[in-house]
Every structure is written in structure tokens, then in C-alpha cells.
C-alpha positions, -999 to +999 in steps of 0.1 A: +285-200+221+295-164+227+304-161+187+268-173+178+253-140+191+263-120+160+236-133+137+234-116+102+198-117+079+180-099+110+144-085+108+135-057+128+120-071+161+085-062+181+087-035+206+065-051+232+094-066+254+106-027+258+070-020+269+070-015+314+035-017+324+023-034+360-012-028+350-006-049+320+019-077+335+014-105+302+008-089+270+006-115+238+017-116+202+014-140+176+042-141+150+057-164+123+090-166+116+103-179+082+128-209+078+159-192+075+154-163+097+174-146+120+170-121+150+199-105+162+212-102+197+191-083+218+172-078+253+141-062+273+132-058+309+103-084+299+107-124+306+098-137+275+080-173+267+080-182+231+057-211+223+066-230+191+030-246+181+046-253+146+085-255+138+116-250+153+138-225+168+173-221+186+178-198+209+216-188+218+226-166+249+259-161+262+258-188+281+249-216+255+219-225+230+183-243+229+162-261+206+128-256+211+110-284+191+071-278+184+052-275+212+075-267+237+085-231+248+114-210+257+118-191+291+142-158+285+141-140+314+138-101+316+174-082+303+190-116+292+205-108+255+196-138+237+196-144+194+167-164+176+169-189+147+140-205+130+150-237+115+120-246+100+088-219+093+074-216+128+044-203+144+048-187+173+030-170+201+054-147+226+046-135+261+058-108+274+060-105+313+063-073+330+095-069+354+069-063+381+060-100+381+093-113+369+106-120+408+090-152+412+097-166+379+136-187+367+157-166+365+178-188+340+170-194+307+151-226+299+133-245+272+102-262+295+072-281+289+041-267+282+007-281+297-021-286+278-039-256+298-012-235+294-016-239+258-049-229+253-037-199+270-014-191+258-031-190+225-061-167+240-037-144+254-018-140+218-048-131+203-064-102+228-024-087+226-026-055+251-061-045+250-077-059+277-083-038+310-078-048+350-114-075+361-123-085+327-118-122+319-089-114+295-069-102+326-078-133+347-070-154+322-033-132+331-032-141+362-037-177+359-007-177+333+014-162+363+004-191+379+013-210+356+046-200+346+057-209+382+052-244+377+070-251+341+097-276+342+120-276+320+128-302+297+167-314+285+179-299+254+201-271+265+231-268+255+258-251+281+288-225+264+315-219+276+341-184+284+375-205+277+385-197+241+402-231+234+371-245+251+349-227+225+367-234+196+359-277+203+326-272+209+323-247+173+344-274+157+317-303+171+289-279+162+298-280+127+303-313+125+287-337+149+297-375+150+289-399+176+318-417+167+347-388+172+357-385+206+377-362+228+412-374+215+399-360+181+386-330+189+416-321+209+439-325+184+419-301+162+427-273+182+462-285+197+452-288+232+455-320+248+431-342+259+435-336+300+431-302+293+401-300+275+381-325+295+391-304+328+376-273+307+345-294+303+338-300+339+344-266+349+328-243+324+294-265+318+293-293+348+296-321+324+317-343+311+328-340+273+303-375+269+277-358+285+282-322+266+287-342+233+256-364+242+234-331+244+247-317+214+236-347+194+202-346+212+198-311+203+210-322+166+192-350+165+157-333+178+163-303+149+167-326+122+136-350+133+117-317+131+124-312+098+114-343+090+145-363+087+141-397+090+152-416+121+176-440+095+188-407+086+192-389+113+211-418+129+233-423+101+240-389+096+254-385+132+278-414+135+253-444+147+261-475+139+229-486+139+186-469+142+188-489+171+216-476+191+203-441+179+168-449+189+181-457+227+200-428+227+169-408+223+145-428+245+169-427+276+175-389+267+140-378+268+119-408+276+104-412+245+114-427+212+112-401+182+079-414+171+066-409+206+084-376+211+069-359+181+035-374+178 
């Protein structure tokens, strides 16, 4: 949410999204970012894609927060302001795209799928950073990433925020403590609000229902702690399943995929 912006234990963050330069519209980097490690709120005229090929981050914006499991990447479009977590020790590779290109691109932020081809280059362009020049093959291998980039899809593990304060403080209160089991008569009496109100909040701030905002909570939840290499009887357990089972189905009717599927 809005309050999850205001991360503390920052490092000091690359320049390169600051960077405006149409003669150099995808510039690369290759990072790591350490289990524990925070960036603070912040924003640059570049769209940004951050490809996880190891670990896990979350990404929070004002207007809610992403898991990006390995693998997958993260759209943040140019001047969004937009926090980083790494759950786990991640290896990552950034693009940076020029606000000269940035008008065909979402304008939204997303975590999308990446295709094997733009994974391999994604990795070339990370490692050839800004020094390339306009007709070599490091600059064509630019413009079929532009290409690219208008065809990701993104994939289902955002989680929508929310402007109401008595709206924000259920889903905090859920955040902190996720439980299939607790539903919205629970929740509301945590923050004295009754139950009408806060599902009406629900529908109108994120489009959802509170079982369908609670449902991708406990995806995102879920898809973290499999990352970390909880195990599924854990996991499921650990989120109010009554059975591996019923936690299993959730997961495969989520994302298609069972967990062993999903992270294989």
C-alpha cells in the first residue's frame, strides 16, 4: 500500500534510469541484490524491466505491490515512483528504456512473462550496458527488444492498493497475517468498520471482491514463500489450508500450473 513506500535499509540506486538519450533507447545493467535489501521510493523518465533469473523481489507503487518470482520480470513504466524488495538474493538484469520509445509500451505497471528469446536478450544487452553505437549488432539486438516488449503479457500476481484509509488498514492487517481461513467478518472487526462497508471499499478501490483480493494476496504469499523454498505442506499449512490438496488447486487454477510445475 501507500505506507509500504517508505522503505528503511536503502542502498544508493544506479543512475541509468535518470539517463535521456534517443540514440541510446535500451541501455542494460546487471545487478544483485542481497536477501534483505531495500530500495527506497523513487522514479526516472525510463520504463524499466527488471528480470529476476535468480530470487525474488516485490515491487510496491502507490497503487499496490508485485511478486516477481525467478524468471519473470517487472514492467515500471517511465516516472512511476515504485520501492524494491529482494526477498531472497536475486540476480538481476534491468533495462532501461528511453522516454523516446516509452509511447508504445503499458503504461501500467506489470509483472509479465518473459519469452525464451527475450531472455537471451535480455542477458546480451546487460552485459554490453551503454557502449554500443547506432548499426552495430548490439543496437539491433535493441530494437528487436522494442519489439519485444510490445508483446509481454502479463502474468497474475499483482496486488491492487487502495486510497481509503480504513480500506488500507484491512488489507496491512491481512498483509501481516494471511489466513485462508479468516474472512471479511474478521477483518472488519479489526478495524471497527462493518462488513458492508468494507466489501463496497473492495469493489471500488481495486475491482475485486474481498475473496478475490484475499485470494491474490495468498497467491502472492504463497509464490514468495515457494521461492524460498518452503515446502508446499508448509506453505499450505502456514496459510490457513486445510489440506496440500486444497492448497495445491488453489495454485493450479491461479496460475495454471501446480508449484512443482510453476517453478521447474
Amino acid at each position: 500500500m501507500k505506507s509500504e513506500l517508505t522503505l528503511q535499509n536503502t542502498r544508493e540506486r544506479s543512475t541509468l534510469g535518470q539517463l535521456l538519450d534517443p540514440l541510446h533507447p535500451v541501455i542494460g545493467l546487471q545487478d544483485r541484490m542481497w536477501a534483505g535489501l531495500e530500495l527506497s521510493a523513487h522514479a526516472h523518465p525510463r520504463g524499466q524491466l527488471a528480470y529476476a533469473s535468480e530470487g525474488i523481489l516485490k515491487i510496491f507503487t502507490p497503487h499496490g505491490s508485485w511478486v516477481v518470482p525467478p524468471n519473470q520480470a517487472v514492467w515500471i513504466p517511465g516516472e512511476m515512483k515504485h520501492a524494491v524488495n529482494a526477498q531472497v538474493t536475486a540476480e538481476i538484469r534491468h533495462l532501461f528504456i528511453d522516454p523516446s520509445r516509452l509511447n508504445s509500451l503499458p503504461k501500467e505497471c506489470s509483472v509479465v512473462e518473459v519469452s525464451p528469446l527475450l531472455r537471451e536478450l535480455i542477458q546480451r544487452v546487460a552485459d554490453f550496458g551503454i557502449n554500443y553505437e547506432e548499426g552495430t549488432p548490439a543496437s539491433r539486438i535493441c530494437a528487436v527488444i522494442l519489439d519485444e516488449l510490445q508483446a509481454l503479457k502479463p502474468s497474475l500476481l499483482h496486488l491492487p492498493g487502495a486510497n481509503d484509509r480504513r480500506l488500507q488498514r484491512v488489507m496491512q492487517a491481512m498483509m501481516d497475517a494471511p489466513n485462508a481461513e479468516q474472512g471479511l467478518a474478521y477483518w472488519s472487526t479489526q478495524v471497527g468498520a462493518s462488513e458492508r462497508t468494507i466489501s463496497r471499499l473492495f469493489s471500488k478501490e481495486t475491482g475485486m471482491s474481498f475473496q478475490q483480493w484475499k485470494k491474490q494476496l495468498l497467491l502472492q504469499e504463497a509464490v514468495d514463500r515457494l521461492a524460498k523454498g518452503d515446502s508446499v505442506l508448509d506453505v499450505a499449512l502456514e496459510l490457513g489450508y486445510r489440506s496440500p490438496s486444497a492448497f495445491v488447486s488453489m495454485f493450479r487454477k491461479a496460475l495454471g500450473k501446480t508449484p512443482g510445475q510453476y517453478f521447474k
